[in-house]
Each structure stands twice: as structure tokens, then as C-alpha cells.
N, CA, C and O atoms as a DFTB+ gen file, in Angstrom:
468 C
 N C O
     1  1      63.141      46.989     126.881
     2  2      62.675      46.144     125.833
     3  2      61.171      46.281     125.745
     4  3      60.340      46.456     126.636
     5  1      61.027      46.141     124.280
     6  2      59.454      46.477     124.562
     7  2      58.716      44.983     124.383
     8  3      59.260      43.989     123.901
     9  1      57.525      45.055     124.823
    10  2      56.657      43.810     124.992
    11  2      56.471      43.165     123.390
    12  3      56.201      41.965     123.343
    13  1      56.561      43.661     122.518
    14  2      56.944      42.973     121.637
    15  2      57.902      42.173     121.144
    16  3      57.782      40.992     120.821
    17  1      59.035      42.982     121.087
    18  2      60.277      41.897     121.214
    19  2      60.292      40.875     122.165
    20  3      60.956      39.861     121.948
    21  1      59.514      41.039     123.397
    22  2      60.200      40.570     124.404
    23  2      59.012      39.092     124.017
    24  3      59.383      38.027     124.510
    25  1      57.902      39.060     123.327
    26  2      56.889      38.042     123.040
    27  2      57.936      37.415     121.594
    28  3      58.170      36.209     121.668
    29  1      58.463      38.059     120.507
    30  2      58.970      37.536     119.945
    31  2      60.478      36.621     119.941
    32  3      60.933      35.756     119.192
    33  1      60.982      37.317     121.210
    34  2      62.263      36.295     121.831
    35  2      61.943      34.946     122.626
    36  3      62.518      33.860     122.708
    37  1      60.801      35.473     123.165
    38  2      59.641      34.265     123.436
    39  2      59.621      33.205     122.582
    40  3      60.071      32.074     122.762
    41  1      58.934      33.769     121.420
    42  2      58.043      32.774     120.545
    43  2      60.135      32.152     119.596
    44  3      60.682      31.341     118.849
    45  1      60.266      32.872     120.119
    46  2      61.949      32.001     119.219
    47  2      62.097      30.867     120.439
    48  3      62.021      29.654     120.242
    49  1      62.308      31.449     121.641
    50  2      62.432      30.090     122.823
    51  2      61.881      28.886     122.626
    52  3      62.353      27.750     122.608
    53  1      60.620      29.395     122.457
    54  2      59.419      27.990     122.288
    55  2      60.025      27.246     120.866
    56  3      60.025      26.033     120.658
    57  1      60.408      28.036     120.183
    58  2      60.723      27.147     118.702
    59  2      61.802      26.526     119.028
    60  3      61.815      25.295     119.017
    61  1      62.615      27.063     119.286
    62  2      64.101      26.438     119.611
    63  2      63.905      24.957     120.679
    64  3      64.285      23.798     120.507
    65  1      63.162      25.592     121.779
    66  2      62.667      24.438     122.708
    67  2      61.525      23.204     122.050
    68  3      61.528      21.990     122.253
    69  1      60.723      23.918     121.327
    70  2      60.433      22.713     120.758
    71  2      60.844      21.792     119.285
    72  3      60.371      20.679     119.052
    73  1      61.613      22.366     118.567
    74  2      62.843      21.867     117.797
    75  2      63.521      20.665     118.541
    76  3      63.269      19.513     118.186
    77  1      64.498      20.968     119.712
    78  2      64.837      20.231     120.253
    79  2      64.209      18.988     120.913
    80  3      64.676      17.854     120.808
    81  1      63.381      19.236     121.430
    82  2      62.307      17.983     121.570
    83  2      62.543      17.080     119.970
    84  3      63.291      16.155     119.655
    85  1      61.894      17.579     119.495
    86  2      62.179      16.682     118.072
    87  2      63.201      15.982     118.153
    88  3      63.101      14.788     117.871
    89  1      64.607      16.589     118.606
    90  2      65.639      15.900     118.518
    91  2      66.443      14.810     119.305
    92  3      67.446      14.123     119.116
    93  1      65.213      15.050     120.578
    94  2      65.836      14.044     121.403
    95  2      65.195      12.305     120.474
    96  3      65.608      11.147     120.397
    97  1      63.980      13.121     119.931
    98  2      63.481      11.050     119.547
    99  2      64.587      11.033     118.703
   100  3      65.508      10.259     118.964
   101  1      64.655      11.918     117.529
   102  2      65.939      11.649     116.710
   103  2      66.992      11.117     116.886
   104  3      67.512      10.369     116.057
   105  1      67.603      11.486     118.266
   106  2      69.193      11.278     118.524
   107  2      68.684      10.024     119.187
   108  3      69.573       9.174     119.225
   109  1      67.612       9.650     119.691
   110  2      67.549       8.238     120.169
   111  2      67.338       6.950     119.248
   112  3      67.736       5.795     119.398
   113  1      66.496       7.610     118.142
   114  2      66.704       6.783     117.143
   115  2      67.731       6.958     116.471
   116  3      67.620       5.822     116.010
   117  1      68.663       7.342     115.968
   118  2      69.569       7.717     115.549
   119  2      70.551       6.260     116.354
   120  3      71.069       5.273     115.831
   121  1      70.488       6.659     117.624
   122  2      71.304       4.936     118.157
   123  2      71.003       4.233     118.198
   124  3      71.721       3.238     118.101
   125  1      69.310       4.141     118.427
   126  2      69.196       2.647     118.230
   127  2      69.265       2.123     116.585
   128  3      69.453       0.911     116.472
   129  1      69.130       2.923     115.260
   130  2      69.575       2.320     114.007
   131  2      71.178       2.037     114.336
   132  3      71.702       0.966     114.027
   133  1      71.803       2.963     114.906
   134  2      72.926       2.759     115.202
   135  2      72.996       0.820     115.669
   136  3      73.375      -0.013     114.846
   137  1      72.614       0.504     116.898
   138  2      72.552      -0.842     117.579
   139  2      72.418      -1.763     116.766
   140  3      73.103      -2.781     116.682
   141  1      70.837      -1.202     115.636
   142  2      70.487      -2.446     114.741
   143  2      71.466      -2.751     113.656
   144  3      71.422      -3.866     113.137
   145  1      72.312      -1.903     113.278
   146  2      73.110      -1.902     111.895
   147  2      74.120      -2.931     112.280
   148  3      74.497      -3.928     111.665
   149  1      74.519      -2.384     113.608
   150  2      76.127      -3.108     114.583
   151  2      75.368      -4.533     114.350
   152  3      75.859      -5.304     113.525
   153  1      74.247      -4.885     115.016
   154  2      73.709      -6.476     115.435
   155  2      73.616      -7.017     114.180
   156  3      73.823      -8.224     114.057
   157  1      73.331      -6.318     113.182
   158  2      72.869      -6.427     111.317
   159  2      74.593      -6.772     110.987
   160  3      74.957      -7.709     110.277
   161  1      75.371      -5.959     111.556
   162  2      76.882      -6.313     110.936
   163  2      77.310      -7.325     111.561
   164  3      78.137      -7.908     110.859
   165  1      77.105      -7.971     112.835
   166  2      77.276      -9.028     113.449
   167  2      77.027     -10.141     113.548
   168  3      77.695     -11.038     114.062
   169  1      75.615     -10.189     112.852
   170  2      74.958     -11.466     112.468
   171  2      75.988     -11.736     111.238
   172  3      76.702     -12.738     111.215
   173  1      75.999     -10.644     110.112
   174  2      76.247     -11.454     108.615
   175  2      77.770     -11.801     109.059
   176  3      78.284     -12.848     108.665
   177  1      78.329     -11.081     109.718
   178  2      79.531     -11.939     109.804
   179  2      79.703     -13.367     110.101
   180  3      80.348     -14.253     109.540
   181  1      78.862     -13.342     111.254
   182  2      78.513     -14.618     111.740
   183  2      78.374     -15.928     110.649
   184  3      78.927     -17.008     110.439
   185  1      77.339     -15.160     110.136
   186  2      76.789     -15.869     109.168
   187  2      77.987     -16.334     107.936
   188  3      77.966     -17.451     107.419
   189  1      78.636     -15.657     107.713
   190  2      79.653     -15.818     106.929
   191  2      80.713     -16.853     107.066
   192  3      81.038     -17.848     106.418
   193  1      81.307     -16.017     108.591
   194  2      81.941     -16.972     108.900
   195  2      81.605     -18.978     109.383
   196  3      82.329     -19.973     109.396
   197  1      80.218     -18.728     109.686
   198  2      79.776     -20.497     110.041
   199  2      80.038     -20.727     108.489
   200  3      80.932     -21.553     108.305
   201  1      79.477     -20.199     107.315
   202  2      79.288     -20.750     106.061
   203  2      81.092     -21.419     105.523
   204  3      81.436     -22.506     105.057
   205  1      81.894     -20.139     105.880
   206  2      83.284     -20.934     105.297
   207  2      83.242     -21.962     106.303
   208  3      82.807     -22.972     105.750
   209  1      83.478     -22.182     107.480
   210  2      83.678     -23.192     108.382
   211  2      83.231     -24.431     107.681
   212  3      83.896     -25.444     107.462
   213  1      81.602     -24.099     107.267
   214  2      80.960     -25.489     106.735
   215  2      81.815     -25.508     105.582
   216  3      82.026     -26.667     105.224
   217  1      82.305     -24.763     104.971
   218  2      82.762     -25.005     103.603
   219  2      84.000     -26.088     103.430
   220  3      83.955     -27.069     102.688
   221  1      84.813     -25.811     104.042
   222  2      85.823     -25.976     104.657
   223  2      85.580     -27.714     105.039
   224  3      86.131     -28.578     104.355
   225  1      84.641     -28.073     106.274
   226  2      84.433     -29.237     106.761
   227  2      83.646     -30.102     106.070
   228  3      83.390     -31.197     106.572
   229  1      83.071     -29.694     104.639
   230  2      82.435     -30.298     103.660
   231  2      83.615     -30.807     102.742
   232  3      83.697     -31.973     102.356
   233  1      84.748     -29.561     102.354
   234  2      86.220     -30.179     101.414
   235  2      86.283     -31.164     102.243
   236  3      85.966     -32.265     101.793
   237  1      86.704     -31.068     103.681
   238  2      87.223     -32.403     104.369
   239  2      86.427     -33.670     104.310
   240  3      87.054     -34.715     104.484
   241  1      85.123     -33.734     104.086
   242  2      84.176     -34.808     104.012
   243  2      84.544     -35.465     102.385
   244  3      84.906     -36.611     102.118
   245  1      84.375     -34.626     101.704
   246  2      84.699     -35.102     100.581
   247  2      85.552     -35.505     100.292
   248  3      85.437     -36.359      99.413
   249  1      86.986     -35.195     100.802
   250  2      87.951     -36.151     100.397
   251  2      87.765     -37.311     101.107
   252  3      87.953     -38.459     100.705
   253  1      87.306     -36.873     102.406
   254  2      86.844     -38.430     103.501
   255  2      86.363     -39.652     102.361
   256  3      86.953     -40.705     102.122
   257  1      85.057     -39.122     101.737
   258  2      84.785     -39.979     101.221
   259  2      84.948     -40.381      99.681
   260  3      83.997     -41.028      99.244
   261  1      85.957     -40.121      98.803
   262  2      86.509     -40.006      98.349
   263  2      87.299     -41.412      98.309
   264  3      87.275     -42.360      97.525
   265  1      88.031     -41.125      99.528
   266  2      88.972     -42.107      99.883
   267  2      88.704     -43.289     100.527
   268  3      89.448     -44.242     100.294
   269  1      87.551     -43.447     101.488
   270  2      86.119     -44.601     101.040
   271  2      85.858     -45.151     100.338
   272  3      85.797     -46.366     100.526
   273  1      85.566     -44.634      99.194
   274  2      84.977     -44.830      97.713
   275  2      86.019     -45.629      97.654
   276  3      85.786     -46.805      97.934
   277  1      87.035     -45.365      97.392
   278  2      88.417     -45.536      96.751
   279  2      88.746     -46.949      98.005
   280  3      89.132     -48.032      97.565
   281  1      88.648     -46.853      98.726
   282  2      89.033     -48.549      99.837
   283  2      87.795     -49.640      99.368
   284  3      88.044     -50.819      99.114
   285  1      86.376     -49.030      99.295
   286  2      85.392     -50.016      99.205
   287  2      85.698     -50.840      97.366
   288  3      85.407     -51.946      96.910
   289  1      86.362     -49.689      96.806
   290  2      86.401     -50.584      95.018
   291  2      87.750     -51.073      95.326
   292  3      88.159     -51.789      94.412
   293  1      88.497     -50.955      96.190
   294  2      89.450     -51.734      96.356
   295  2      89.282     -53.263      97.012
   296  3      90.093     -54.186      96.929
   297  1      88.041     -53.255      97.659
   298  2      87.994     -54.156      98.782
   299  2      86.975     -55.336      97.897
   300  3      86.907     -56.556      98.049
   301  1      86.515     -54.769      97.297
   302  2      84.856     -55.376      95.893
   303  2      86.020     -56.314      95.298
   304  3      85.935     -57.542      95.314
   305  1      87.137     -55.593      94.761
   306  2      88.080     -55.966      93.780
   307  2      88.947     -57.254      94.258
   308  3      89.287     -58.188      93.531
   309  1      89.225     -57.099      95.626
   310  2      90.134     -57.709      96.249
   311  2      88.875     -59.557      96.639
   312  3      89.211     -60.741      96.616
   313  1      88.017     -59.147      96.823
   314  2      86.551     -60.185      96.994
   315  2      86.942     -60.782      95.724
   316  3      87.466     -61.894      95.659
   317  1      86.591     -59.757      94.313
   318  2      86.652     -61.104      93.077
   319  2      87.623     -61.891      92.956
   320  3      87.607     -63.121      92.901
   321  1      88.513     -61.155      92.912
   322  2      90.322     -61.909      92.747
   323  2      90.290     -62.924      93.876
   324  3      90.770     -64.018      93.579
   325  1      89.774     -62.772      95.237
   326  2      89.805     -64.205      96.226
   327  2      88.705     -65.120      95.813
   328  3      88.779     -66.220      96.361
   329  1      87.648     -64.955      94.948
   330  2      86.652     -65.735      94.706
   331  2      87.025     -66.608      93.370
   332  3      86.535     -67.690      93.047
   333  1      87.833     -65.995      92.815
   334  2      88.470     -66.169      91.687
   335  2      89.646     -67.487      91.659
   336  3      89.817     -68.330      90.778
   337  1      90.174     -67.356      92.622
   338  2      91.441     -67.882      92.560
   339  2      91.189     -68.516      93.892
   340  3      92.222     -68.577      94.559
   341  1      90.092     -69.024      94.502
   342  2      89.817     -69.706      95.751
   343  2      89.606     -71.446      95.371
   344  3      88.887     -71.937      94.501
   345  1      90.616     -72.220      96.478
   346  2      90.706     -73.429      96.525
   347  2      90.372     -73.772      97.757
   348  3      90.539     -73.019      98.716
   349  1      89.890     -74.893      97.833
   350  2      89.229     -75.924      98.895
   351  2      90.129     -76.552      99.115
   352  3      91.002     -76.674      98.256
   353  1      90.223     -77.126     100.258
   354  2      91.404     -77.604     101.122
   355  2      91.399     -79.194     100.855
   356  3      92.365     -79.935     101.034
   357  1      90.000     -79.609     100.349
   358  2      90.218     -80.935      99.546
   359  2      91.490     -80.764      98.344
   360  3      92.393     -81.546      98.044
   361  1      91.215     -79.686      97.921
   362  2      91.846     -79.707      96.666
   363  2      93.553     -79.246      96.516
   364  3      94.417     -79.450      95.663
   365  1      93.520     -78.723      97.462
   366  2      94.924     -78.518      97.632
   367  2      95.666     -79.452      98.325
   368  3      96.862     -79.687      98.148
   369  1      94.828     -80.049      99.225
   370  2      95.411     -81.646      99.563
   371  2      95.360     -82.247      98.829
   372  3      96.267     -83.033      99.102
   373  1      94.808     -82.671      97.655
   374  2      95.303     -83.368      96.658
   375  2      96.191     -82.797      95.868
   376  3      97.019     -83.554      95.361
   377  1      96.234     -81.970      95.686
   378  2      97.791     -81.491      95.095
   379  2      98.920     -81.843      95.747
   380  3      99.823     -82.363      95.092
   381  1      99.045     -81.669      96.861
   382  2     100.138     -81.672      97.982
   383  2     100.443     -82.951      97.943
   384  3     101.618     -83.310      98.016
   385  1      99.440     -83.812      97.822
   386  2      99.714     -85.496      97.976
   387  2     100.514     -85.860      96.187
   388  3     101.442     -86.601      95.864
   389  1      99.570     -84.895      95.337
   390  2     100.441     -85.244      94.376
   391  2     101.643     -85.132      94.126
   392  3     102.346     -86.093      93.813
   393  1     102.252     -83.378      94.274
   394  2     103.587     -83.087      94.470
   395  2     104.230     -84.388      95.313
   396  3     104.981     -85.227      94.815
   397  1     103.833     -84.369      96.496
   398  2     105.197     -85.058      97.353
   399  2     104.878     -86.659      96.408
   400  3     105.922     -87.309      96.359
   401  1     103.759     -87.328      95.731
   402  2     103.981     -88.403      94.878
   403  2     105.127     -88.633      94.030
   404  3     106.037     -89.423      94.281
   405  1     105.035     -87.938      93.073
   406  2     106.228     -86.786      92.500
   407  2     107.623     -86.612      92.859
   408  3     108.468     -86.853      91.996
   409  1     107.986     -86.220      94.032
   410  2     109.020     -85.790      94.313
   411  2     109.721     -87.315      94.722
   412  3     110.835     -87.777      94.477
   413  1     108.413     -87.925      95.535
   414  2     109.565     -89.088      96.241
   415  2     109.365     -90.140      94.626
   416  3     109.439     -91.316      94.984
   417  1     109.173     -90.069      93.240
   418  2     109.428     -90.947      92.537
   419  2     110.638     -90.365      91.813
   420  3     111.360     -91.172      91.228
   421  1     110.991     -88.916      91.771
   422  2     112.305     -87.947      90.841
   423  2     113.539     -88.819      92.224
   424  3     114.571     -89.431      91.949
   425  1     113.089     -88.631      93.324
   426  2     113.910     -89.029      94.627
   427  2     114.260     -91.067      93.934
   428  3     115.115     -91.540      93.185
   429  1     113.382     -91.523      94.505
   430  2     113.705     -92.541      93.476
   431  2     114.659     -93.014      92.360
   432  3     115.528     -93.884      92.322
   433  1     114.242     -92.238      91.577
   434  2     114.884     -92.284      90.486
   435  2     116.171     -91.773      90.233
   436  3     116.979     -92.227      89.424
   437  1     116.331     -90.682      91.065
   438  2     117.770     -90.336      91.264
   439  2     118.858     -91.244      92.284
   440  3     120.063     -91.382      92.072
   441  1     118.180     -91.738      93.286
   442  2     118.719     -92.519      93.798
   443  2     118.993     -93.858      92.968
   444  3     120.143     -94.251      93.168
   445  1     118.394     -94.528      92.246
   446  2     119.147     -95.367      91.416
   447  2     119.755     -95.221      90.468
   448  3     120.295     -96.233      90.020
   449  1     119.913     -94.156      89.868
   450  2     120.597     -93.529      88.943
   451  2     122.247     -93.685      89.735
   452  3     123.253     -94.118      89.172
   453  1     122.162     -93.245      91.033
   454  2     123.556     -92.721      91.282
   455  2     124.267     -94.160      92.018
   456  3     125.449     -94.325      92.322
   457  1     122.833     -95.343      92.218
   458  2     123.899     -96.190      92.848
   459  2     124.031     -97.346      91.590
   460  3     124.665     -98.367      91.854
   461  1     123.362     -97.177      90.051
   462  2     123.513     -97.981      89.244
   463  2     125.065     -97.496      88.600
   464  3     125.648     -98.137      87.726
   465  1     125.633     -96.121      89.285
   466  2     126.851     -95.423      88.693
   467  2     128.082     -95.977      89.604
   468  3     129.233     -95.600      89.382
């Protein structure tokens, strides 16, 4: 071989050898975009998935309160109608005294009815 070729199989070594150098940062970056994409695909899932979760436990709040809503206008409602129709115990004792007034004079009255028969 003559010293020429033998400098130009050379100067191919060195290229080839230093080509490859190049390629080691490459192939190292090459995985670590690799790592970041995976952690990048892992977060948004993440992310995704907490978001339905909340989604999900927000429907449930809302009907929660919903149905709250729906006991407290029941309960407002149920207040007027007792405020409404509320008697004092004076007053229903006087009723009570009236009724049984009442009853024992129909009592009365039936009783002489049946022994004037």
C-alpha cells in the first residue's frame, strides 16, 4: 500500500471516528427527548384524568345541592304554613271548653228528649 492511500484510509478513520462522536450526544439526546415526551405523556394524562374525576365529583355536588335547595324551599314553606295556621294554647283551650260546652248541652238535650218519650 502506498503512503497515500494508507493517509487517506486514515483521514476516512478520523471521519468515521469523529462522525460518531457526534452521535453519541445525539443518541443521548435522542433519550432523553425520549424521557421528556414519556413524563410530557404522563403528566397530561394525569392531568386529564384528575380533571374528569373533578368533573364527575362536581355532577355529584350539584345534584347534592340541588336537593338542598329543594329541602331548604321545602322547609321556608313548611315555616309559613306553621306560622299561618299557628294557635296558642289559650286559644285552643277555649275551644275545647267550648266544644265539650256544646256537647254536654246536645247530651242534655237528648237525654230529655228520650225520657220526655
Amino acid at each position: 500500500m502506498s503512503e497515500e492511500s494508507v493517509r487517506d484510509i486514515k483521514a476516512i478513520l478520523e471521519q468515521i471516528v469523529e462522525h460518531r462522536k457526534g452521535e453519541r450526544g445525539t443518541i443521548l439526546e435522542r433519550h432523553a427527548q425520549t424521557i421528556m415526551v414519556g413524563l410530557v405523556t404522563v403528566g397530561i394524562i394525569f392531568v386529564s384524568s384528575s380533571i374528569t374525576n373533578q368533573n364527575a365529583d362536581i355532577k355529584v355536588l350539584q345534584v347534592q345541592n340541588e336537593n338542598l335547595v329543594r329541602q331548604m324551599r321545602d322547609l321556608k314553606e313548611l315555616v309559613v304554613l306553621s306560622r299561618n295556621n299557628y294557635v296558642s294554647r289559650s286559644e285552643y283551650q277555649a275551644h275545647i271548653e267550648e266544644n265539650a260546652r256544646r256537647i254536654n248541652a246536645l247530651e242534655h238535650k237528648i237525654f230529655r228528649n228520650e225520657a220526655g218519650k
